[in-house]
N, C-alpha and C positions, 0 to 999 in steps of 0.2 A: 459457222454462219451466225450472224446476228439474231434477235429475236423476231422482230418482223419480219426476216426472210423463214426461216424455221415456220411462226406461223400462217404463213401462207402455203409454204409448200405442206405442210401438214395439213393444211386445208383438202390441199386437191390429191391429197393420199385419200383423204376419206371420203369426200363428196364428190372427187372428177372434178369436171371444168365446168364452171359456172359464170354467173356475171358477176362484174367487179363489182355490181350494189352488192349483190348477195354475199360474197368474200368480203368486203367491208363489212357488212353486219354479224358474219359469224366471227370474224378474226377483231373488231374493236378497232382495226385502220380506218384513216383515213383517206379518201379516194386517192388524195394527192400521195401519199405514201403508196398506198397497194399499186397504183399507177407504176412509180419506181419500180419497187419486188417486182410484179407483176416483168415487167421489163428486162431485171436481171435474169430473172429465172430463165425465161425463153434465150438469154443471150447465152447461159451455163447449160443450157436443154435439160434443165432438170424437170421443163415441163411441156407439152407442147400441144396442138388443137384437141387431143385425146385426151389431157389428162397429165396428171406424175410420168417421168419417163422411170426407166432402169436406174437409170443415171441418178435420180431425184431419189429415189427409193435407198438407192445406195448412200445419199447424200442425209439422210433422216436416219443409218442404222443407229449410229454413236450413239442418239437420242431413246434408243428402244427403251418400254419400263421392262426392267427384267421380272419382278413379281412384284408379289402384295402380300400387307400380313393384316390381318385382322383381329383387331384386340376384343375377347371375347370371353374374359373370366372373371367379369367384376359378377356383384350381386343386385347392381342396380337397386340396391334399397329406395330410391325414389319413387320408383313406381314400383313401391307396395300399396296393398297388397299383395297384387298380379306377379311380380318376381320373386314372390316366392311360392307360388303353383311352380311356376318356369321361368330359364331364360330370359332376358328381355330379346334377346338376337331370335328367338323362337317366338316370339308374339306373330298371330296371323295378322298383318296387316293388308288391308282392299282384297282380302283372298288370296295373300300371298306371303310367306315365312318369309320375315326380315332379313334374316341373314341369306338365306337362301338366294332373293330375289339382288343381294349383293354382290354373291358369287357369278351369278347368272349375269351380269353385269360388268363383271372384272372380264370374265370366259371371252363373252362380246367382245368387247376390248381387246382382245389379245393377249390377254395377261394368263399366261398357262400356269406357271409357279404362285398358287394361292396356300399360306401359312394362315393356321390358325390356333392361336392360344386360348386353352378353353382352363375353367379353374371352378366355379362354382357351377353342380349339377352338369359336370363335364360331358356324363354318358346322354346326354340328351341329344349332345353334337358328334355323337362317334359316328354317324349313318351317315356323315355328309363325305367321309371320307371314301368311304365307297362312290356314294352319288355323283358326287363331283372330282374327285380325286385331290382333295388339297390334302398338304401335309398336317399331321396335328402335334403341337407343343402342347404340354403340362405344366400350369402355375400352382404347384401345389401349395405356396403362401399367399393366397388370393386373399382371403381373411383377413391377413396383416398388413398386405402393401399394397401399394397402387400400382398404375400400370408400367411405371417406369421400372418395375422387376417385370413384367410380361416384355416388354421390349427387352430389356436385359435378359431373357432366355431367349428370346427370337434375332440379337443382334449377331449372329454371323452369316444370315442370311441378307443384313442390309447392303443394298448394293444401289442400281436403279428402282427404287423404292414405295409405293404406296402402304403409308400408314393409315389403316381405316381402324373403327368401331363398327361390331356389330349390330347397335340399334339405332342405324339413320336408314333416312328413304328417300332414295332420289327420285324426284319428279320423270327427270329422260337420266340420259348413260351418262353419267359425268365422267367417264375415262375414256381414254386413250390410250393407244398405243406405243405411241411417244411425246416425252415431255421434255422443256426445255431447262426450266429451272428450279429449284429446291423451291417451294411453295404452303400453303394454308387456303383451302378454298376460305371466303367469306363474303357477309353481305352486311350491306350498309342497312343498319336497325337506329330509325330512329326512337323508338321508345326507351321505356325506364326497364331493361333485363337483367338480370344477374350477370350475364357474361359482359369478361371484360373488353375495352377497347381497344386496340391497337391504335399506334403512334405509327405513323409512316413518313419513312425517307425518301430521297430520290428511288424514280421508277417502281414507287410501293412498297419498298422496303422495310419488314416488319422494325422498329427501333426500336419500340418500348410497350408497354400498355398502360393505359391511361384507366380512371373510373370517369365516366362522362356517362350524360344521358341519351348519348347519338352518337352515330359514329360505325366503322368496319368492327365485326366481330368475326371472330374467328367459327369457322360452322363447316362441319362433314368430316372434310381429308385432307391427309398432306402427300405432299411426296415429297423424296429425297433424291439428292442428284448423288454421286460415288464421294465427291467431296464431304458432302453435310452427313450423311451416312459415315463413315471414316471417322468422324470428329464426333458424332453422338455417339457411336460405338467405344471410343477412349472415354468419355466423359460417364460414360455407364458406368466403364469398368474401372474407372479411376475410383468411385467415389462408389460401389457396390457393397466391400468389405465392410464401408465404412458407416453404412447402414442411412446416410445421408440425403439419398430419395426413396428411403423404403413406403413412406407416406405420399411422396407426391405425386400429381398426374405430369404425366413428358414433358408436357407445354410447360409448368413451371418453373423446370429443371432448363427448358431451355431461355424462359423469363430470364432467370438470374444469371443465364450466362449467354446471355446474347449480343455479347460483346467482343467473346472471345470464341463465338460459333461461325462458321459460314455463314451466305446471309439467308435469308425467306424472307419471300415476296408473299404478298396476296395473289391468290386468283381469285377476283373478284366475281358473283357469280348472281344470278336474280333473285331477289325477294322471291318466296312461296316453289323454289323449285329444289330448296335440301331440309326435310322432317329432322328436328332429335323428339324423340319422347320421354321426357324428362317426370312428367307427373300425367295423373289419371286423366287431370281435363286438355291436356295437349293432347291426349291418345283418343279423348272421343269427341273431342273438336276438329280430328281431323277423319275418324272412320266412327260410324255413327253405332256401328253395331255393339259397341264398349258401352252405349249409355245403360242399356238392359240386360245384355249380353257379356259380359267379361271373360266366362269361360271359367274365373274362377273359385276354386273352392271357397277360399276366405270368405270373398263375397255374397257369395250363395249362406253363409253361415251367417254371417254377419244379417244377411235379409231376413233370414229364418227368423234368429233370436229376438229381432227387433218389428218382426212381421213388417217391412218395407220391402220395395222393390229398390232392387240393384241402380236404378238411376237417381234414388232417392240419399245413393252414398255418395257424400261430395268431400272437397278439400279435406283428403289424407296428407299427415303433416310429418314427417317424424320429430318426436323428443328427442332429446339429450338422449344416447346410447348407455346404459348401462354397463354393468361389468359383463349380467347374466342373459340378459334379454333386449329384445329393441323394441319400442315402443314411439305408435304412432295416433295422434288425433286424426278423427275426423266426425262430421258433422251429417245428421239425417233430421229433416225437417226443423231445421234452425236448432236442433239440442246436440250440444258434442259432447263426444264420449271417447275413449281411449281403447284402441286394440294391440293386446301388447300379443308379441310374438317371440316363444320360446329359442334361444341363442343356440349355434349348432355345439353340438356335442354336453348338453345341459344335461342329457339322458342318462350321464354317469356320476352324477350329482344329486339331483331332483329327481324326487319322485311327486310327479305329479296328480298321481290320486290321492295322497297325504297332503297335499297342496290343497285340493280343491275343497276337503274337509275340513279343512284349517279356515279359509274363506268364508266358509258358508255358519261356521261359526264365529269367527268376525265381524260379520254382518251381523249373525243374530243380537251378539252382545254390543255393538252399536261403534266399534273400532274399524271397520272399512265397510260403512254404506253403501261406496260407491261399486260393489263389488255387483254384476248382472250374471255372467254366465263364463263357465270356464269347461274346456274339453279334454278332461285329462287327458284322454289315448294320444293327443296330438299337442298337446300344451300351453294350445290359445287361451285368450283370455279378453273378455269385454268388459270393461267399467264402466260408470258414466265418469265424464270429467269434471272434477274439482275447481271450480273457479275461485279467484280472487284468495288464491293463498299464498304461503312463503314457508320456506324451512326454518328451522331453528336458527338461532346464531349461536355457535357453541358457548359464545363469547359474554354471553348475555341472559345471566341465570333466572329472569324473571320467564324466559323461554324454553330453560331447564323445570323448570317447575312445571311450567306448564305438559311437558314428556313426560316429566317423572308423575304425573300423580294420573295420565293413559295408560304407564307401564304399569302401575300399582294397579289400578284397572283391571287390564286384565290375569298379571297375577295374581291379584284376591280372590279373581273367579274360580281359582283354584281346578281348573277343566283339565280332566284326565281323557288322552290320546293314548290310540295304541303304534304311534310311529315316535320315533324317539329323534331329538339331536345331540352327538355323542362327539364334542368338540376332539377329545382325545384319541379316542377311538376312528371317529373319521378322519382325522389326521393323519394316522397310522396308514390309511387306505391312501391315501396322496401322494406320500413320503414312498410308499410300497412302489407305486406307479412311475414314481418323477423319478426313483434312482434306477427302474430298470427301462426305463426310453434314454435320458440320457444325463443322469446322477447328480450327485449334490456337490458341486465344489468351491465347500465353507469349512475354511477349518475349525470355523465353531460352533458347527450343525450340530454334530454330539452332543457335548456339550449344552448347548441351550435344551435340545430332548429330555438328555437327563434331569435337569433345573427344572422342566414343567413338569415333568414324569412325578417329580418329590411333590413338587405341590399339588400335583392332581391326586396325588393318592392320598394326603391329607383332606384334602376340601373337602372331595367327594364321599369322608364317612364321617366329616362334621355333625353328623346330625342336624344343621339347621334346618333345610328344607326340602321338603318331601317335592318329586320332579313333576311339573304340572306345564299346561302348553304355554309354550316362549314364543314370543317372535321368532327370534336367533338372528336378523337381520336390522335392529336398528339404528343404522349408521343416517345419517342427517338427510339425504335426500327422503327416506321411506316416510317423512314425517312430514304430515300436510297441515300445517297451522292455516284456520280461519281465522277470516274478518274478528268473530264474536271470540277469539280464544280457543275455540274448539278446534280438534285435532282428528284429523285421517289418519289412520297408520296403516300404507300399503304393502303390497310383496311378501307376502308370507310363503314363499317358495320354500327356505330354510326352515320354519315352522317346524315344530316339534315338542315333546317330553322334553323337558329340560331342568335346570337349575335357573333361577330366576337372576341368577348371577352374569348367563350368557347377555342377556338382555343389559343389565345396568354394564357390564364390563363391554360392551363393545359400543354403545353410545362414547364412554370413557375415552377406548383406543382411537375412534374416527374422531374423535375432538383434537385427541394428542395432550388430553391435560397431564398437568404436572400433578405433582400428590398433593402439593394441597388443592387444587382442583379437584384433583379426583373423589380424596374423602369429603366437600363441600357437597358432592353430588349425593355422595355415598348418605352420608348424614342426613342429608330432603328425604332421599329414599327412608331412610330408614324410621324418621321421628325420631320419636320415644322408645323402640326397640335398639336404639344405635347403643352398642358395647365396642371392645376393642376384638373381641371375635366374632362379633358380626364385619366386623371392617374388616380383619384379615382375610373372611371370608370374600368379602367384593373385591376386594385389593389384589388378590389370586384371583381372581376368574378373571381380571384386567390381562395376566401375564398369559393366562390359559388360552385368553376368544383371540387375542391377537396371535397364538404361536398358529391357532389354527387356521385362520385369516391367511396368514404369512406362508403356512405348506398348502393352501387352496391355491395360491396367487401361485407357489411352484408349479403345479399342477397345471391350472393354467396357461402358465408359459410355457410348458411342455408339450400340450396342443396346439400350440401356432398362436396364443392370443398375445399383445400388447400390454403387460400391467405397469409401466411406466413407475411412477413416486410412489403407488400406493404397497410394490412390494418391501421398499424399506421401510416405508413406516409402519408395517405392521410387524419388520423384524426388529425396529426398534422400538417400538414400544413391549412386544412379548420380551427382550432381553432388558429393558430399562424395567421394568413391573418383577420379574423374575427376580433379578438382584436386590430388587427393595424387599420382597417378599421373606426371601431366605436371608435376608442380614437382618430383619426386623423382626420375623414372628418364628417360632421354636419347633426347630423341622427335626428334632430328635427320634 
């Protein structure tokens, strides 16, 4: 059947027989059309003064949705704080759990087969499967990729299809029972929002997406007809191995191939009747009880520290992601400050009560002011935020001097810690880990071990200097140059007993300088103390901070994380520093 006939008679499956106003207003016909339908119908008896017949019923199965999956393993970093107490699918919204009131919804509908991929703080949602009986998938690279791998674990269940997310709120039931064509609910926004536009062809046809300031946006759910289903499922599995949507979200993936996909239409739906909660003030602009109430710990923490109330915390923002942590601004009573929030699985790295020591001695000696208050058991962290700075420019030694004579700083302070950083040695614990989950395969991993193993065992009974607290973290971003010159140095997570060499050598490595860069650096540092073993001595701890860098970043990719460019350049510079090392200074 056509579309207009489908939704009419879909009409009077769900409503019975009504008047033709009222059918034009739910179905979007016009009288002069519904008039028609209206007419065929009765001549096919698909419907008659009662209602749908058998007949009708029978004539609407082809169309049935066979289930729904529900994408439900992200971490929702947006709306932090609050997603990382829980869920965002678990937020109570008007007195009622997101997802839940989703499900409850589908059920409505008819839709018995409910799929649910769950990935971050999984076990939150294992109770639903009793309550409601859906089935449950496991994204256990939730971390790493987006959800075009959660549909890619859920694609052999696509057939007649509802693709939903966890954290939207429908005003009424936006499903049915059956649907006609591959679709994108949306709504016409005319303001300035982040989501993109859609281009439409004949009959709404999704064509392209546009950046405009008006226009359909894409907003809720889709569904799939067996065609478009069939073709995202190849297009998954074509390009899975190949690691080629491990980053992106569906919609993207089907952006770029929207040419050679089935088609999607809009269903175009009312302003104010489909919620996403994307950030804090969407969530208490729309239920009032988030202005004071959040429910969450961070929040509650955050008021303590700064003796405010909870509605007093506005525009959380997140920073640039870290290697180790994620870090977010927000603002109380016009002053902004920074809550950074410890990266999962840090706990086999960081120790954060050696952390918090580290800081508070920072502070004292005038190297991280902005430091306010940190929880070691839990690994939060509040600063105030640093306005109107900039990083170094490797490039640009008037900016080296300015690091170099912070680092001297607080090396001269000469401050004795009873937590140590043991580049070689913690190394050794990485290398332990990384080759029994799933091993090293480099045929010049030996090799380069051995090469630092000679120099670390030189350097470290050089005599020059006695181990006193390092950074062990200064690569370019931790360095907050002021307006006046003056310098932040944050993240003292690595912090420790060290060799003062960790500190100059790993500025060195995150530059990438060549050697005479490096001994230019080396030589600021040093003055008038500069010899040629003083310089063999920094010149080796270049080969040393990077090999250790380089078995962290294994380590880390052993856990699920993404280290992209930063793992070779930390193994090329530990093998470019090693070779200068032992062909230059006398490893007898």
């Amino acid at each position: 059947m056509d579309k207009n006939t489908f939704l009419v008679l879909r009409n009077y499956f769900k409503y019975g027989p009504d008047s033709l106003r009222n059918v034009a207003k739910k179905t979007g016909l016009s009288l002069g059309t519904l008039s028609k339908v209206h007419k065929q119908l009765l001549e096919q008896k698909f419907i008659d003064t009662k209602g749908i017949t058998e007949l009708g019923k029978k004539a609407l199965e082809p169309y049935r949705v066979n289930n729904a999956i529900i994408m439900a393993a992200g971490m929702s970093t947006r709306l932090a704080p609050l997603s990382f107490d829980k869920p965002k699918g678990l937020f109570e919204i008007k007195n009622e759990i997101l997802i839940e009131r989703q499900i409850k919804q589908l059920l409505e509908a008819g839709i018995k087969e409910i799929i649910l991929v769950l990935g971050y703080k999984k076990e939150s949602f294992f109770y639903l499967g009793e309550k409601y009986g859906v089935k449950i998938i496991i994204n256990s690279t939730y971390e790493t990729k987006n959800n075009c791998e959660t549909l890619y674990l859920a694609r052999n269940f696509f057939s007649r299809t509802y693709i939903c997310s966890c954290d939207q709120y429908f005003i009424n039931n936006p499903f049915n029972e059956f649907e006609y064509e591959t679709f994108y609910t949306s709504v016409l926004n005319k303001t300035d929002v982040v989501e993109p536009r859609v281009s439409l062809g004949t009959g709404k046809r999704i064509i392209g997406f546009r950046s405009k300031k008006s226009g359909h946006i894409l907003l809720g759910f889709s569904f799939w007809n067996e065609e478009f289903s069939k073709a995202f499922k190849k297009l998954l599995e074509d390009h899975h191995d190949l690691g080629d949507f491990d980053r992106d979200f569906w919609e993207n993936a089907f952006a770029r191939n929207i040419n050679s996909l089935p088609p999607m239409y809009i269903d175009e739906r009312e302003v104010g009747t489909i919620f996403e909660f994307d950030n804090l003030k969407q969530l208490r602009d729309f239920d009032e009880k988030y202005i004071e109430h959040t429910t969450s710990k961070i929040m509650q923490n955050i008021a303590k520290v700064l003796r405010c109330k909870e509605g007093d915390i506005t525009d959380f923002a997140p920073i640039q992601e870290g290697l180790t942590n994620t870090s977010y601004t927000f603002i109380v009573k016009g002053k902004k400050y920074v809550y950074r929030h410890p990266g999962l699985g840090t706990t086999q790295f960081i120790n954060r009560k050696n952390e918090e020591e580290a800081l508070k001695i920072a502070k004292k000696i005038n190297l991280d002011p902005s430091f306010i208050k940190m929880n070691a058991k839990e690994g939060w962290k509040i600063s105030y935020f640093v306005p109107n700075t900039r990083v170094p420019d490797y490039h640009n030694f008037e900016d080296s001097k300015i690091v170099i004579r912070k680092m001297k700083q607080l090396h001269d302070a000469n401050i004795k810690v009873d937590f140590a950083f043991e580049p070689w040695y913690d190394a050794l614990k990485y290398e332990k880990h990384v080759k029994k989950t799933q091993g090293i395969d480099m045929p010049d991993f030996e090799k380069l071990k051995k090469d630092i193993h000679k120099i670390y065992q030189k350097i470290d009974k050089d005599g020059l200097y006695e181990k006193r607290l390092c950074h062990c973290d200064t690569y370019q971003p931790n360095w907050l140059i002021k307006e006046d010159d003056d310098v932040v140095l944050i993240d003292w997570e690595y912090s420790g007993s060290a060799d003062p060499g960790v500190d100059v050598g790993y500025f060195i490595v995150d530059a990438m300088y060549d050697f005479d860069e490096a001994k230019k650096f080396i030589k600021e540092y040093l003055q008038d103390k500069y010899s040629l073993k003083e310089e063999e001595h920094f010149m080796s701890y270049v080969a040393i901070i990077a090999y250790y860098w380089f078995v962290w970043a294994l380590y880390k990719q052993s856990i699920g994380s993404v280290m992209g460019e930063v793992l070779y350049n930390w193994y090329y510079m530990a093998k470019k520093y090693a070779q200068y090392a032992l062909r230059t200074y006398q490893y007898e």
